[in-house]
Structure formats: structure tokens, C-alpha cells
N, C-alpha and C positions, 0 to 999 in steps of 0.2 A: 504494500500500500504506500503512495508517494505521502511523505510528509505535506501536512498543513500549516503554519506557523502564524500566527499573528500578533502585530502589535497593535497596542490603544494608547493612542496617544493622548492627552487632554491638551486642548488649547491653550495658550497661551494663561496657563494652571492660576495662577496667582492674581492675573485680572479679573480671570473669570468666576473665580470665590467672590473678589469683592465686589463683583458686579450683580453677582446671584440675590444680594442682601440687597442692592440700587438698582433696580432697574432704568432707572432715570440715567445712569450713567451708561447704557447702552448705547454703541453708537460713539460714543462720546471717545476722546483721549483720552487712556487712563495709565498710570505706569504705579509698579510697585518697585518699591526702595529696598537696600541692602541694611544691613546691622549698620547702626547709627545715621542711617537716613545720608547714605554718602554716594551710592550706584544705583544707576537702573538694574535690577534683575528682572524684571518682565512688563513686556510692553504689550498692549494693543494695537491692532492692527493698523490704528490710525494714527499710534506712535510708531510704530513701521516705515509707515509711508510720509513723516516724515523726514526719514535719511537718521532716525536715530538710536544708534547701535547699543548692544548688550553690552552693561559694564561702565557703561560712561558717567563719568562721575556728575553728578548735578549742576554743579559750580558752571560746568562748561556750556549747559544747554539749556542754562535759564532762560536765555534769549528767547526761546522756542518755546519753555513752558509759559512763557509771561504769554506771549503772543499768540495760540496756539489754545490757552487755560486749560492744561493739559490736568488732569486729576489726577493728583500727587495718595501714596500708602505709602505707613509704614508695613513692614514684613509682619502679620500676623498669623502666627506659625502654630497656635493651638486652631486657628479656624482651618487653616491648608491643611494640617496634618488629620484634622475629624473629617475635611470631604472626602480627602486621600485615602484615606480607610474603609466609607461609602461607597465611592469608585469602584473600589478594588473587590467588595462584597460583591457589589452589582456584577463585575464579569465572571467572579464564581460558579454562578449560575449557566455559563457559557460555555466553561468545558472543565475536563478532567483534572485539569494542572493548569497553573495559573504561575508565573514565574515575575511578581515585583520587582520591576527592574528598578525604581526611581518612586520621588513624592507623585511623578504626575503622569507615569509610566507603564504598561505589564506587559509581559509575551505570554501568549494563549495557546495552548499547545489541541490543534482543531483537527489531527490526525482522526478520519472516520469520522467524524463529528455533521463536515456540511459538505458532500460529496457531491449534491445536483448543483447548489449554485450558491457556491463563497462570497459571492461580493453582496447574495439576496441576505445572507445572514452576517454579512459585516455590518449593513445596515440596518439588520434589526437591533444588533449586539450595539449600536451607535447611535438609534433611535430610543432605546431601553438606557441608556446610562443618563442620556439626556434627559429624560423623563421622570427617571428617579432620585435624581441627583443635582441638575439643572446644571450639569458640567457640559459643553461641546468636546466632544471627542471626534479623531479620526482612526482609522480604521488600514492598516496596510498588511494582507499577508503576501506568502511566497512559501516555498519548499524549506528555507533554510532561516534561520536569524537573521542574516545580514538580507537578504533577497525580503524578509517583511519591514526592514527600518527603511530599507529603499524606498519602498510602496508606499511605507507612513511620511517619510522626507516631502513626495510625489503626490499624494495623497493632500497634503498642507500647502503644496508649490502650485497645484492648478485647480481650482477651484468646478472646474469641468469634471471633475473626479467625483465629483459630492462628500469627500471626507471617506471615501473608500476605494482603495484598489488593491487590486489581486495581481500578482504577477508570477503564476503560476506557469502559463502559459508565454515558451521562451522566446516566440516572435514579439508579443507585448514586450517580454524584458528586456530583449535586444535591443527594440526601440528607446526605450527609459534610458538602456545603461548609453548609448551614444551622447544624450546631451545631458545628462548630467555630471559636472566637475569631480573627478577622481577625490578630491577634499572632504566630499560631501558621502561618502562611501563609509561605514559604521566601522571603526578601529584604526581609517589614516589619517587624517584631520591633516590639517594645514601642514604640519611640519616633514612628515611626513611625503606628502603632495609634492613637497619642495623638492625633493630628491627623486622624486620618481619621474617630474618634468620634464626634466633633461633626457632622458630615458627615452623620451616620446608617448610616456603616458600620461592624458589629461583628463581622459574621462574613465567613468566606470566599464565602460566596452573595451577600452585598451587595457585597463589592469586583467579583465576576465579573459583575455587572448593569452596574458603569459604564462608559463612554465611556472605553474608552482615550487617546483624545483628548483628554479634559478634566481626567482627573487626568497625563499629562504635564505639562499646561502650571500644571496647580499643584502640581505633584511634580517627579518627572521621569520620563527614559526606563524607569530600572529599575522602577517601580512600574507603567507603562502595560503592558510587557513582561509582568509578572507577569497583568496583567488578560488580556491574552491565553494566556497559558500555563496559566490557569485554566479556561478554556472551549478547551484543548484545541488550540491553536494553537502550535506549536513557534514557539519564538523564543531559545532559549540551545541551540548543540552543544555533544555530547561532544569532551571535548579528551582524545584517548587520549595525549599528551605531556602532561606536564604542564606549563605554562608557568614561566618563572625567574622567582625571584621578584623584585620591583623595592625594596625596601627587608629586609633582614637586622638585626636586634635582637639584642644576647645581654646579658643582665642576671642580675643573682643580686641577694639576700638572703642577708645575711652569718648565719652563723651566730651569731657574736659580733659589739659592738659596732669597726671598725675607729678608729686615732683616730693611724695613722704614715702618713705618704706612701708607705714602701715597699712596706707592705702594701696598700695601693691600687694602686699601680702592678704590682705583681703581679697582683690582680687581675685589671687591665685588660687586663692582657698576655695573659692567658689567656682571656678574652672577646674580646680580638682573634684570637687564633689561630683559635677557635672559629669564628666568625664567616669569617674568609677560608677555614677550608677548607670551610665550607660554598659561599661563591664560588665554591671551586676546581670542587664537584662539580657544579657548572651550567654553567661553562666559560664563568664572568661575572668583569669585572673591576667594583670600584666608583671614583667619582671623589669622595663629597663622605663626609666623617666625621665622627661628633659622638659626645661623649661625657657622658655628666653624673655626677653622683654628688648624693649627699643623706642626711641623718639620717633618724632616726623621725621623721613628721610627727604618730603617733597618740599620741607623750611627751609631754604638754605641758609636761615638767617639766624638759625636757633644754633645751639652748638649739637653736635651727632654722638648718640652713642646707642651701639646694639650689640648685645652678648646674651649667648647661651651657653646652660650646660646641662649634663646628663650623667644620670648615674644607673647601676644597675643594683636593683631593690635586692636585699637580704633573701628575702623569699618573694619569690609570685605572689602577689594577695589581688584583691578587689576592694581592700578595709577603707573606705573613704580616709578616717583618722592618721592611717600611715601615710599615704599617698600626700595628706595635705603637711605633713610633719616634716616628710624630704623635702616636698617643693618648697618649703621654708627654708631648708636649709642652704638647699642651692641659691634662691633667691638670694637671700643676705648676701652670699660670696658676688655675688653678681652687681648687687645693686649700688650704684654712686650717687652719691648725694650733690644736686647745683645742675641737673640737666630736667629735660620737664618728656617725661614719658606718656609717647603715646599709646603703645600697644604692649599687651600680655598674652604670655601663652603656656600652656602645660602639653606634653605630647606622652602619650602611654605607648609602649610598643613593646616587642615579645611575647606579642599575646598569645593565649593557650588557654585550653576546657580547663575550669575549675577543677573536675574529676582526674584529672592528668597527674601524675604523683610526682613532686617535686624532690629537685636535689635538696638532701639536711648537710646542715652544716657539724660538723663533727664537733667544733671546740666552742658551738653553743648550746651548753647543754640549759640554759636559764629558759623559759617560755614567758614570751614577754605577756605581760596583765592584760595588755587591749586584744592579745588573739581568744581570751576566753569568752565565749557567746557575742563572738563576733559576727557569723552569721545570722544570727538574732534581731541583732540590735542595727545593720544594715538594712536589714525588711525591715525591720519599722519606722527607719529614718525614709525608707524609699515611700512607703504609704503616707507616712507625712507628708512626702515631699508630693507624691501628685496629689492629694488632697487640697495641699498651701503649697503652690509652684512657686509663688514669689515669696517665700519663706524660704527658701531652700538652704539647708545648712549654716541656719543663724550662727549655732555655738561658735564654728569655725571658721563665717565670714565675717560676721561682724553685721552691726546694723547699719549703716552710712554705708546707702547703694549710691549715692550722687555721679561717682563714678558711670555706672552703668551707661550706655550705650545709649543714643536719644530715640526716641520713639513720639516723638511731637503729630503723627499723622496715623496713629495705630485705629484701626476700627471696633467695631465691636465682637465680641469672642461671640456671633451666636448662635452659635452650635453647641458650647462646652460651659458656661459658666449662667445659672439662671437668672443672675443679677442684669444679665444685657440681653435678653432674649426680645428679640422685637414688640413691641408693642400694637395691638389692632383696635382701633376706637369703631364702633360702628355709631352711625348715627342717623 
């Protein structure tokens, strides 16, 4: 039986939450902002078609918002993360396996599923999420992974498509793979591209001509894979689990400029908490820690300083308490007094299953007090914590969040919190 593969995509994810709650801003210019209200990360279409790209920091394209009265969010990340879960329930219903790629993402695994007519049931599968959820999705399958992100690319790029296509059928793909840009191909991305140009390869029709053989050996595996996954040869599963992650990050942009250790070490604290309960809910301990911090580097008028470091933990744990005790330590070594810091960060790595049995140390035989009913006392700091999200780890941040990150254009949570749930007057 030929594999079926599909992806759903959602729209333009983050507008279209906040627009689910306004409808008045239909239509309208809207774009959502990055942590401290500093990037675009998602625009609408009619921020699109003004020429204005992912990532670009605010400062630069006032002009445009002033002019344009472009409707400014901040990042409201409890309401994306409850529709993103809705989504995701919705295409359950669709097939056997379901493979969460991303917040606004899945691959659907539709082998034997819709054998008379896939594009009849991409569209129901895209009329049903819509319906249930008030999310626009589009709809791209193909035989392999990469042959449905093409579809869903294709799928978004012509509107003639209705938000579904299938390219199962390898005279359709052939067609697709000629003008669309090799860049735009799922695993080579620009940098990538760059090297293959010279090559003579510019689109996805020329990559899928070559010798998976020959660009291995002057690439690598991932890109031969790709060669194959283009002409229709499965070579990457759906992972209906999603796998742990192997390195965990949590960083901010201060609101304000910091320039006391305490308020850094606060910080840190709370980046570490973050950080391990995200551990906790993979059922991962990590072993090695680093931490950095740094000023503006885009001031040149400030004086510059940035340093990290890293150590590797005594044992593997996930104990928030430890994790926040070293990142203290390292901090202090780190931190100089008379520069005004913009950014902090904590990074966990070595990660591994809790269940995993750890090297012991032979010349410590003492068992330190904070590992007794340590996994106890983590569950209930984590149930406190989603209960009181903006509580999180008072003991060991501290109360003075001023620091934190601006959120001056945040909406309302409503979906998750009953104090902002919409209100309806009839009258």
C-alpha cells in the first residue's frame, strides 16, 4: 500500500488566536510580538503584503505601523498553547497517528485511511478544525514527509489550491518541484541552498535529479534522505511520542537595563525553575549546566560585557533547588559590577530518562538533606506552579519581577483563566 502522509498546517497561528477573540480585526493588519515586545513573530496577510519580514524588530517598521494602524500583541502563550492542544485533539479524530511537529503544526499518518479521494478528505479534515476550533488550516499531503511540507508550502503559496493539495500523483509533483526554490525544500533552508547553487541546483526538481549518493558524500545523510523523500521514497517516521528533548534553554530580555547581582540572581532563579520543571515533565534529569549573561551588544555607547560558564552537576537531578544553587554559583564568578545587563540565561544539557541509573560517586558517601523527598516536594511545587503561573518559584526568585520582560499589548487568556473569559450582554 503507497504511503499517505499529511501535514496541517495553521495559519498564520498566532494572528489567528487573536483574531478568533476580534473579529472586528478581520481583514485588518495584525502582527504578534516576541518576549519583550521587541520582533515580529507572526504576521497577517496584510502584514505580508506589506514587504514586512519575520523577525524585524519594531523600532525599524514603525513607519509602517503608524501608517498602515497595523494591530500590535503581545505573545500570549497560555491562549496559543490551549488552541494548540484543541487543534491537535481535532485531527485525532482523523487518523491512526498523529505526529506534533510544532505549536501550530502535525503530520497525519492517512496510510489506508482516504484511498478514493485525499484532497475530498483534506478538506473535510480543514473544514472540521475550522469549525471546531475557528483556526484556518491548510492541508498538504504526498507519499513521504518532505513531499507533504511541499504540498502544505504550495498549499499557502496559491491560493487556487483552496488550502489543500495532494501530490501524490508524480506528474503534479514534477510540476510543483520545477518552480519552487531548492531553499524552500523541508531540511535545506537558505544556507544550505547557498552551496548547492553553484552546483546548478535551484529548484526542488534539480535537487530530486541527483544521486543521493553523491551529494551524501559532499553533504551529508540529511540532505541525500531529503533526495529520496522527494521522488517519493519514505525515509523519516512519524514519531506519534514525541521524543525528550536533549538540551533545554530559558532566557529573557530584560525589560529594563539590570546592573545589581541580586536582580540577576533572581532572575536566574526563575529561569532555572522554568527550565527543571520543564525536565520534570519529560521524566528527564540533566547532568551539565551553563549559564551566561551579557549587555546590549546593538549600544555601542554602553561599555560591552558577555561571559558564560558551565559546569557538570555532581549527579543528574531535575531538583529545581540544586539547579538554582549552581546557577548561583557560576553567576557570582561571572558577574561584574558598573556594566548594565541586558540578557540572562540558564542552558541544561546531558539530558537522560530519570529511570536511567547514574554514575555514584565513591568518596561521597554523605547524602545531601535536599535529595530526601525530593520527588515529592517537586510535584507539588509543579501543581502550584500551574495552579499560580505567575507565582512560580517565589522562595527562590524572589518577589521584584520589574525585571521581567514587557508585555504592555498582552490580550486576554480566554480560554484558561475565568477571570477574562468574555463577556455577552444581551439586551
Amino acid at each position: 500500500m503507497v504511503p499517505m502522509i499529511a501535514l496541517v498546517n495553521c495559519n498564520n497561528f498566532y494572528v489567528s488566536c487573536e483574531r478568533l477573540f476580534r473579529p472586528d480585526l478581520m481583514g485588518r493588519p495584525v502582527a504578534v510580538l516576541s518576549n519583550n515586545d521587541g520582533c515580529i513573530v507572526s504576521r497577517s496577510q496584510e502584514v505580508k503584503n506589506l514587504g514586512i519580514k519575520m523577525g524585524v524588530p519594531v523600532y525599524q517598521v514603525r513607519h509602517l505601523i503608524n501608517k498602515h494602524h497595523i494591530q500590535l500583541f503581545s505573545s500570549n502563550y497560555s491562549l496559543y498553547g490551549d488552541l494548540s492542544a484543541r487543534v491537535m485533539s481535532v485531527l485525532e479524530e482523523f487518523a491512526p497517528v498523529v505526529e506534533v511537529y510544532s505549536i501550530d503544526e502535525a503530520f497525519l499518518d492517512l496510510t489506508g485511511v482516504c484511498l478514493k479521494d485525499p484532497v475530498a478528505y483534506g478538506q473535510e479534515i480543514q473544514a472540521t478544525v475550522g469549525r471546531n476550533t475557528g483556526i484556518p488550516v491548510c492541508v498538504g499531503m504526498g507519499p513521504t514527509k518532505t513531499l507533504a511540507k511541499l504540498a502544505n508550502f504550495a498549499a499557502k503559496q496559491w491560493p487556487q489550491t483552496g488550502g489543500v493539495l495532494d501530490l501524490s500523483d508524480p506528474v503534479r509533483r514534477e510540476k510543483l518541484m520545477r518552480i519552487v526554490p531548492v531553499s524552500e525544500v523541508w531540511g535545506i533552508g537558505s544556507r544550505i541552498a547557498a552551496r548547492l547553487n553553484p552546483l546548478g541546483i535551484h529548484t526542488a526538481g534539480d535537487l530530486a535529479r541527483q544521486p543521493a549518493e553523491r551529494l551524501q558524500e559532499q553533504f551529508n545523510i540529511t540532505v541525500a534522505r531529503t533526495v529520496l523523500e522527494l521522488n517519493g521514497i519514505p525515509c523519516l517516521e512519524l514519531e506519534a511520542i514525541a521524543p525528550a528533548k536533549q538540551q533545554i534553554v530559558c532566557s529573557r530580555s530584560f525589560s529594563r537595563r539590570l546592573t545589581e547581582y541580586r536582580e540577576l540572581s533572581e532572575a536566574s532563579a526563575e529561569f532555572c525553575s522554568r527550565a527543571a520543571e520543564k525536565l520534570r515533565s519529560q521524566q528527564s534529569v540533566a547532568g551539565y549546566l551553563s549559564v551566561f549573561i551579557r549587555t546590549n551588544p546593538f549600544n555601542p555607547q554602553e561599555p560591552q560585557y558577555q561571559r558564560s560558564a558551565s559546569m557538570r552537576l555532581k549527579t543528574a537531578t531535575q531538583d529545581t533547588r540544586i539547579i538554582v544553587s549552581e546557577a548561583h554559583r557560576l553567576l557570582k564568578a561571572l558577574f561584574r559590577a558598573g556594566y548594565r545587563y541586558q540578557k540572562c540565561g540558564v542552558q541544561l544539557s546531558d539530558i537522560r530518562w530519570a529511570s536511567m541509573p547514574d554514575q555514584l560517586d565513591l568518596f561521597d558517601m554523605t547524602e545531601p538533606i535536599w535529595q530526601a523527598g525530593s520527588q515529592a516536594l517537586m510535584q507539588a511545587m509543579d501543581r502550584i506552579n500551574r495552579r499560580f503561573p505567575k507565582g512560580i518559584a517565589v522562595a527562590s526568585a524572589g518577589f521584584d519581577k520589574s525585571w521581567q520582560s514587557k508585555v504592555e499589548r498582552l490580550s486576554q487568556r480566554y480560554t484558561t483563566d475565568w477571570r477574562e473569559l468574555l463577556s455577552v450582554r444581551c439586551s
